[in-house]
N, C-alpha and C positions, 0 to 999 in steps of 0.2 A: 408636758405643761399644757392647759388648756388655753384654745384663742382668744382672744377678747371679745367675742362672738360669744363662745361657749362659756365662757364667766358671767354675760351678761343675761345668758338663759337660764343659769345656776341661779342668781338672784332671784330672776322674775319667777321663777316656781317656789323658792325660799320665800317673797315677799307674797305673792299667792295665798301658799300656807299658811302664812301668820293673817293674813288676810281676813281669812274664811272660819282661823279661829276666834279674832276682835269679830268677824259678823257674829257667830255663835255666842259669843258673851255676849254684844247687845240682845241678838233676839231673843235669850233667855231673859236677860234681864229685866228688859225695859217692854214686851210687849205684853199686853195682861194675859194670865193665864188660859183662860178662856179662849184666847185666840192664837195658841200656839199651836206651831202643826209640828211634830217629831218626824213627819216621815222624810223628809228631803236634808232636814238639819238636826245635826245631834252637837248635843249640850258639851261645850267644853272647859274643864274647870281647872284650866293649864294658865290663862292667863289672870295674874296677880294686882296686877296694876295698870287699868284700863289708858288712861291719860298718856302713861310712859310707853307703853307697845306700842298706842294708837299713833302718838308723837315718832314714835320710833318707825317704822311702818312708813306713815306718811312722809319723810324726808328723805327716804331711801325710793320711792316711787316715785315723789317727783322728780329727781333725778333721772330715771330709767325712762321715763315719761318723755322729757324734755330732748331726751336722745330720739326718743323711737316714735314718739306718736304725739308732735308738738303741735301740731292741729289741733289735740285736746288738751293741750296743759290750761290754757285758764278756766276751762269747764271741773277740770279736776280741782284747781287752786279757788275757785267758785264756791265748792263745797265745802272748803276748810275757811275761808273767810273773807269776808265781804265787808267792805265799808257803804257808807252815806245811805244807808238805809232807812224810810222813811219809818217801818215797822217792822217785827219780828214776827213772818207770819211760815206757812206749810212750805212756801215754794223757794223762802231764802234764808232756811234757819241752816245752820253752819256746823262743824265736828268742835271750830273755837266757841259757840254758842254753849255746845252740849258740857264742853270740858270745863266753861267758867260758871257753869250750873245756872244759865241764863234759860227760862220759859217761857214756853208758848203763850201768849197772853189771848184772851177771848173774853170780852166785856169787862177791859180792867182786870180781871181774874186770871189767875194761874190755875190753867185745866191739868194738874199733875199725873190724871191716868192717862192725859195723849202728849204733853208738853216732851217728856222725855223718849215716850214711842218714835219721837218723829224723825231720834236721831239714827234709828235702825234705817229709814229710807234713803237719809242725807249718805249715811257711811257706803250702803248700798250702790248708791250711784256713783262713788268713789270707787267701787272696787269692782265693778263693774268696764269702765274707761281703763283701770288697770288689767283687767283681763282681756281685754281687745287686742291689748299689746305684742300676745300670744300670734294674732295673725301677722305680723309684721316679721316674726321668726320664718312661716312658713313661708310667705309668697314675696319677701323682698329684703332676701339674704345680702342680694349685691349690693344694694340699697344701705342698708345696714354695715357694710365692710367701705362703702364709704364716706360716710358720716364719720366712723370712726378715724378712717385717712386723715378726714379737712380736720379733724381737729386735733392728730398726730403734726400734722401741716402746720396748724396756725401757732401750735406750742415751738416749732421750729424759728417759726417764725418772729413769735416773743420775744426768743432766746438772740436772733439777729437784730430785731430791733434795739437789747440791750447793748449787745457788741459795737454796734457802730456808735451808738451813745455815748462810749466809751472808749473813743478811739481806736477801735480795730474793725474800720469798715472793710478791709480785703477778707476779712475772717469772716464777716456778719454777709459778704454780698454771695462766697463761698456757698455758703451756708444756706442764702433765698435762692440761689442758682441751685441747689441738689433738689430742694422741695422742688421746686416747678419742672425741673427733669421730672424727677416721680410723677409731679402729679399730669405728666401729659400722656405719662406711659400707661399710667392706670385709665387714663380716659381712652387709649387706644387698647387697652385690653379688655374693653368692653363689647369692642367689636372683633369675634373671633373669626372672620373671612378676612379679616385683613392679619397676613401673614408678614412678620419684621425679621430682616438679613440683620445680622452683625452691624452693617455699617450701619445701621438705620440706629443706633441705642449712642440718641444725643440729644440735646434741648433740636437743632436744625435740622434734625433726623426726623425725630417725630412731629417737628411742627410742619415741616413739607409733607410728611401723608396725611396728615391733618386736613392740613388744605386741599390736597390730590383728591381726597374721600369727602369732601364738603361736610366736613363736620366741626373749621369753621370757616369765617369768612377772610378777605384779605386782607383787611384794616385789622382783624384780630391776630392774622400772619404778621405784618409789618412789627406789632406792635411787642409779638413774641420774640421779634429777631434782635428787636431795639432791645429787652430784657437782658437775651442771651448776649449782645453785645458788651453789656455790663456787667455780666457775672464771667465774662472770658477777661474782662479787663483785672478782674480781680484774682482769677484764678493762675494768670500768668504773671510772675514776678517780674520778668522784662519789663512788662508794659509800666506805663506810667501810672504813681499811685492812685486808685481811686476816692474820687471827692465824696464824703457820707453824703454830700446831698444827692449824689448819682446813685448809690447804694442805696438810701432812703427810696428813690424810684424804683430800685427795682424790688425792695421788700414791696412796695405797695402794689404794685405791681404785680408782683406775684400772686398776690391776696387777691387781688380785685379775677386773677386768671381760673382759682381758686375756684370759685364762687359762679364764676361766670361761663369757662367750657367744662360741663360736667360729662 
């Protein structure tokens, strides 16, 4: 079975491809004869229906996008569409512009031999931002495995938020207590000169080497103990039932730990 790692690099060269063949349909299409060049790009007469690939394509990328390389999603959502614009000119025409058969205008007039050229650039520079994303495979794998973590984490997380909504806060606190074990363990498996005994594989195990290796502070120690004191309250049946508004802290809680010691 492949990781979610490896699924998500099957995409990006599947979305690539389809990529390079919508570029190949514009450039043939839409650049005048005269200025086409064969040698770097060859004609592809695979796709049927420009709008729906391009459509198709696009939502599948912004998505991989918003995972991997969110520093450029509104550069990429830039190019598909744009409001409050004063005019429709070279530098903010759109793939929604090209698809609603909206033109270039120059002196009140529709210049039709570059109006629709312009949308080879705009797609261009879309697929482009999606090809960058290729370096984000290479140079920041860990990076990548955990993004996908925090937000295995945060769906856990959901899932707890309902539970105690619903009266089963000992279930729901259970439950934000495992995520933030996980996630303190992965933040210690980043550091591989720090070596973990048996006894050390606990929320108060890994938050004392935490703090022993300054990686964090001890108001963010204190606050891990108070957590784990909440998710022990719920995990032992002896103990007195736990209140959702104490369980509600230690969901948020955990989020905010989430987010905050990477």
């Amino acid at each position: 079975m492949l990781s979610k790692i490896e699924l998500m690099l099957k995409e990006y060269y599947n979305l690539m491809e389809l990529g390079n063949k919508i570029y190949a349909f514009l450039y043939f299409t839409y650049i005048p004869k005269s200025s086409i060049n064969t040698t770097n790009i060859k004609k592809d007469e695979t796709i049927k229906d420009i709008n729906l690939e391009y459509e198709r394509w696009y939502t599948k990328s912004v998505n991989l996008i918003k995972v991997l390389l969110p520093e450029r999603l509104n550069d990429f959502k830039k190019f598909y569409y744009q409001e409050n614009r004063k005019s429709i000119n070279h530098s903010n025409y759109t793939m929604t512009d090209f698809m609603m058969g909206i033109p270039l205008l120059s002196s009140s007039f529709a210049v039709f031999a570059d109006d629709l050229s312009q949308v080879v650039n705009t797609y261009k520079s879309q697929l482009n931002i999606l090809a960058s994303v290729e370096e984000c495979f290479e140079s920041n794998l860990f990076e990548i495995k955990q993004i996908l973590q925090s937000n295995v984490f945060g769906d856990e997380l959901d899932a707890a938020i309902e539970l105690n909504k619903n009266g089963f806060a000992r279930a729901a606190g259970a439950m934000a207590g495992v995520v933030l074990e996980r996630h303190l363990l992965s933040v210690l498996l980043k550091y591989p000169e720090i070596k973990l005994l048996k006894k050390d594989h606990s929320i108060n195990g890994y938050n004392a080497i935490l703090l022993n290796n300054k990686i964090i502070n001890s108001s963010q120690k204190i606050n891990i103990d108070y957590l784990s004191s909440i998710r022990n309250k719920c995990t032992h049946p002896k103990n007195d039932e736990p209140k959702s508004a104490e369980v509600s802290d230690l969901i948020e809680g955990v989020a905010k730990v989430i987010k905050t010691i990477l």
